[in-house]
C-alpha positions as CSV (number, residue, x, y, z in Angstrom):
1,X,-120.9,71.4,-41.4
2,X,-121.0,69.9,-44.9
3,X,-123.1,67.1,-44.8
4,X,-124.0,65.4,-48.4
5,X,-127.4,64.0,-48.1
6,X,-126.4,60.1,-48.2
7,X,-124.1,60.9,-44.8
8,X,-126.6,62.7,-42.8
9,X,-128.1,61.9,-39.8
10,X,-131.0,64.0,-38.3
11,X,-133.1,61.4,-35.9
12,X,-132.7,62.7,-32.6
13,X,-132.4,59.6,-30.8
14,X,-129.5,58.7,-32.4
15,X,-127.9,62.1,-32.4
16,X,-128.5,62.4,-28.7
17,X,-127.8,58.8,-27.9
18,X,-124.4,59.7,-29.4
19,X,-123.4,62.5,-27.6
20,X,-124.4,60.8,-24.8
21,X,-121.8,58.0,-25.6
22,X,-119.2,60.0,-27.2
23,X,-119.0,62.4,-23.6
24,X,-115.9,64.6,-24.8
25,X,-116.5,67.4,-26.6
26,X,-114.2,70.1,-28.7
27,X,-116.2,73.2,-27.4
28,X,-115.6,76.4,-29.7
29,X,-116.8,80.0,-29.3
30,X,-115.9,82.9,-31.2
31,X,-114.2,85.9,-29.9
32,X,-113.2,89.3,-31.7
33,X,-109.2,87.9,-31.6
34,X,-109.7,84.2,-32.9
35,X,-111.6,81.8,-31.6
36,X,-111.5,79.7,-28.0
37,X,-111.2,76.0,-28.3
38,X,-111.8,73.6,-25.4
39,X,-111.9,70.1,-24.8
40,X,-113.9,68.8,-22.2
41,X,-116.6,66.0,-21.1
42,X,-120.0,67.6,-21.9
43,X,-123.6,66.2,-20.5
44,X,-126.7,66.5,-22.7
45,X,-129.4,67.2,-20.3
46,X,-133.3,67.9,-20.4
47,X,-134.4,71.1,-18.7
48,X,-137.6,72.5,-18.9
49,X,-138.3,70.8,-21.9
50,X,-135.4,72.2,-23.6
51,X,-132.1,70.7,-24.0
52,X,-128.4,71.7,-22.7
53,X,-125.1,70.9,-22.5
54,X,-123.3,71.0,-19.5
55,X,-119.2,71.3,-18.7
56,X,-117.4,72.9,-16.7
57,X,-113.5,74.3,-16.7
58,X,-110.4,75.6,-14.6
59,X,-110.6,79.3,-13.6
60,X,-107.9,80.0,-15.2
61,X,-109.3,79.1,-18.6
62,X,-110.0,81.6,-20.5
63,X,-112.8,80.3,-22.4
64,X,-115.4,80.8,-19.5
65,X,-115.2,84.6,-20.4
66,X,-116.0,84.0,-24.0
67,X,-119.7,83.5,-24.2
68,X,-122.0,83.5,-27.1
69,X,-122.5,81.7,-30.0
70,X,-121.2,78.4,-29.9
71,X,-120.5,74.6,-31.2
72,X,-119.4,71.6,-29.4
73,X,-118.3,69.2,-31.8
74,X,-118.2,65.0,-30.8
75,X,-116.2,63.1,-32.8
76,X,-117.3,59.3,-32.8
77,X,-115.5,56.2,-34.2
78,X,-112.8,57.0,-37.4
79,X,-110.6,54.5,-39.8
80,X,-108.8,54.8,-43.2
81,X,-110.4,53.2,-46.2
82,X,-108.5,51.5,-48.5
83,X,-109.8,51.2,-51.8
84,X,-108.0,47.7,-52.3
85,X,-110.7,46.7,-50.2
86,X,-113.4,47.4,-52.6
87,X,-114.7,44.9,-55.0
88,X,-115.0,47.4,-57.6
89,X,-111.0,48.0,-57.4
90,X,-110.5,44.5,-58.9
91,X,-113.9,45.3,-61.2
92,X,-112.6,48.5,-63.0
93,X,-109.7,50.4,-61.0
94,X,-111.8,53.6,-60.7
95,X,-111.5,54.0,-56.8
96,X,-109.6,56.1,-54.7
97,X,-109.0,56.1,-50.9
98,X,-111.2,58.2,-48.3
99,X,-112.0,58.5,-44.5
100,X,-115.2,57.3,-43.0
101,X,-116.4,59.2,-39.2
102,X,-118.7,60.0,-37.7
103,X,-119.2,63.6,-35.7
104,X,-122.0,65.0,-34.4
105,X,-122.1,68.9,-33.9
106,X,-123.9,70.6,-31.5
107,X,-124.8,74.6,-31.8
108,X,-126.1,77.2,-29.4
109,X,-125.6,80.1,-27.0
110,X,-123.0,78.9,-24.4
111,X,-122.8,81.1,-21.0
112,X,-120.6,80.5,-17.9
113,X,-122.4,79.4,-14.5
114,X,-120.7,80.5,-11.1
115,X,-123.9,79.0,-8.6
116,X,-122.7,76.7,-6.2
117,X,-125.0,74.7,-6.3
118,X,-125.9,74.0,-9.8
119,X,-121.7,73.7,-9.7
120,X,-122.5,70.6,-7.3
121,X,-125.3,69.2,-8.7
122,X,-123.2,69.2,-11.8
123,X,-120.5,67.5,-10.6
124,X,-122.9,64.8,-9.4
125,X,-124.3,64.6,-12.6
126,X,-121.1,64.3,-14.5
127,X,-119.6,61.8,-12.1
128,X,-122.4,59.2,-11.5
129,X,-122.8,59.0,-15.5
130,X,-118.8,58.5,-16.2
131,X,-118.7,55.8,-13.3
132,X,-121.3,53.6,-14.1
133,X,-119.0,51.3,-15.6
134,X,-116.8,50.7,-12.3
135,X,-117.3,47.8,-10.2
136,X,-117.9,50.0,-7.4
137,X,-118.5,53.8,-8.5
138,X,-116.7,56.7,-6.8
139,X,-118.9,59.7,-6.1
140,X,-117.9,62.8,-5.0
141,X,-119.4,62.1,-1.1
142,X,-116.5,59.8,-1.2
143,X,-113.7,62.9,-0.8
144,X,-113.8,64.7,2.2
145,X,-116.6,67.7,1.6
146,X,-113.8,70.4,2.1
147,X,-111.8,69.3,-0.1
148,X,-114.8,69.1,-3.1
149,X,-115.4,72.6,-1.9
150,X,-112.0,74.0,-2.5
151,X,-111.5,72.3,-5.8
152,X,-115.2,73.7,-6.7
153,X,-113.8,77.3,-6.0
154,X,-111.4,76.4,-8.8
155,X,-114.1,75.7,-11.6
156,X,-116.7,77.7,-13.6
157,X,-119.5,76.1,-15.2
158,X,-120.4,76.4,-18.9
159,X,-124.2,75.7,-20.0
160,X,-125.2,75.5,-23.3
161,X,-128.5,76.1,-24.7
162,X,-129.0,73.6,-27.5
163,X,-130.4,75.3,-30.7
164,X,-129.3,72.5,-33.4
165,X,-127.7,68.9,-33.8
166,X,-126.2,68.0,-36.9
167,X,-125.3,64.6,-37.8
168,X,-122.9,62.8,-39.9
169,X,-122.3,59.0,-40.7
170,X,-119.9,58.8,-43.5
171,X,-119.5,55.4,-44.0
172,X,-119.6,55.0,-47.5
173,X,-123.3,54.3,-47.8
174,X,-123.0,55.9,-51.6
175,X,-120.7,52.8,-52.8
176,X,-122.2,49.1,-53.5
177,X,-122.3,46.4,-51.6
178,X,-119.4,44.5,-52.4
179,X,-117.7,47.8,-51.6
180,X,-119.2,48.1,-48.7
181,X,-118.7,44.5,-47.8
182,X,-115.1,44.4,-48.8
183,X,-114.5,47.8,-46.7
184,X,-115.9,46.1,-43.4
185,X,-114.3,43.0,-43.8
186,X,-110.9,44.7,-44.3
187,X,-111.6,47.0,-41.4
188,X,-111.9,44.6,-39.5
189,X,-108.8,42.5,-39.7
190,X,-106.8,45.8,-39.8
191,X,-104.5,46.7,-36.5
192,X,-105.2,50.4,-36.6
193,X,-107.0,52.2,-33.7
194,X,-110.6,53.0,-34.4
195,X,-110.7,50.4,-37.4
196,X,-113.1,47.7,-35.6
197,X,-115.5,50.6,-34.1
198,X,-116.0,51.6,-38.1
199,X,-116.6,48.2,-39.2
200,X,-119.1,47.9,-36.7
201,X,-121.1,50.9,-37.2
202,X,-120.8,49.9,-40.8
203,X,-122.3,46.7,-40.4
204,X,-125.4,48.1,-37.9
205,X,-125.9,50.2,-41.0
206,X,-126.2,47.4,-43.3
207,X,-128.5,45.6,-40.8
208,X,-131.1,48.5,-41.3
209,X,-131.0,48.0,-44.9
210,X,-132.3,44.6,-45.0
């Protein structure tokens, strides 16, 4: 991924706190007729001192059988930048619109995982983390056992040895202040999906420059 240097992010925490927040992953591995593209939740776990990611897909998807060489890419908060929002529009004129993201990718060798019981266990896993938020979280000892077990049969699991993270915040860190400044303000009194998740990265961004 091209990553100038003002836009990169390499401390792990953050990089792992985001994947860990983002969850969905566009999972894509190489194959000698194109390339197989998945999306799918994906856990970031800690196993013998190395880290993973974990997923898991139908049977009848293809991509289970396309190991290898891999990347899953997570694709955090996104908005439109208008340069009318930039104090150096009214200064000299010299601006031009652009996109700020952020995306984290992930690379390593990805392999598919029939075991029952590291099946299960994921399953656990992935459920107790997504309901966490729920008033009163489902687990999968809530379905009748047969039925977990059939839809189990159904699934194959994909691991993922992590070998690299690489980070990216662009959020116009490069520009001055009262660009930056104008940028979050009008982020954050536009109506467009993702605009107010921007803005506040933005401003948690500013906060670590003071």
């Amino acid at each position: 991924m091209y990553v100038p240097p003002q836009f990169r992010e390499e401390r792990a925490d953050v990089l792992h706190a985001a994947i860990r927040e983002l969850r969905l992953a566009a999972l894509a591995t190489s194959r000698p007729d194109g390339v197989s593209v998945t999306h799918l939740p994906m856990l970031l776990r800690e196993e013998n001192g190395e880290l993973v990611l974990e997923g898991h897909v139908a049977i009848q998807n293809e991509h289970w059988r396309t190991v290898g060489p891999s990347v899953a890419i997570f694709r955090g908060p996104h908005a439109y930048i208008s340069p009318g929002w930039y104090e150096s529009k009214r200064a000299h004129g010299k601006v031009v619109p652009t996109w700020n993201y952020v995306a984290v990718h992930v690379h390593g060798q990805l392999e598919a995982v029939k075991d029952g019981v590291w099946l299960s266990r994921h399953l656990d896993a992935l459920t107790d983390t997504h309901e966490t938020s729920q008033a009163h979280p489902w687990r999968t000892s809530d379905a009748p056992a047969d039925f977990i077990t059939n839809l189990q049969r159904a699934i194959v699991g994909l691991r993922m040895k992590v070998e690299r993270i690489e980070g990216a915040w662009k959020m116009i860190q490069h520009r001055s202040a009262g660009d930056r400044l104008g940028a979050i303000e009008g982020l954050a009194s536009a109506s467009v999906p993702g605009a107010a998740d921007v803005a506040q990265v933005m401003r948690e961004l500013e906060a670590q420059r003071s």
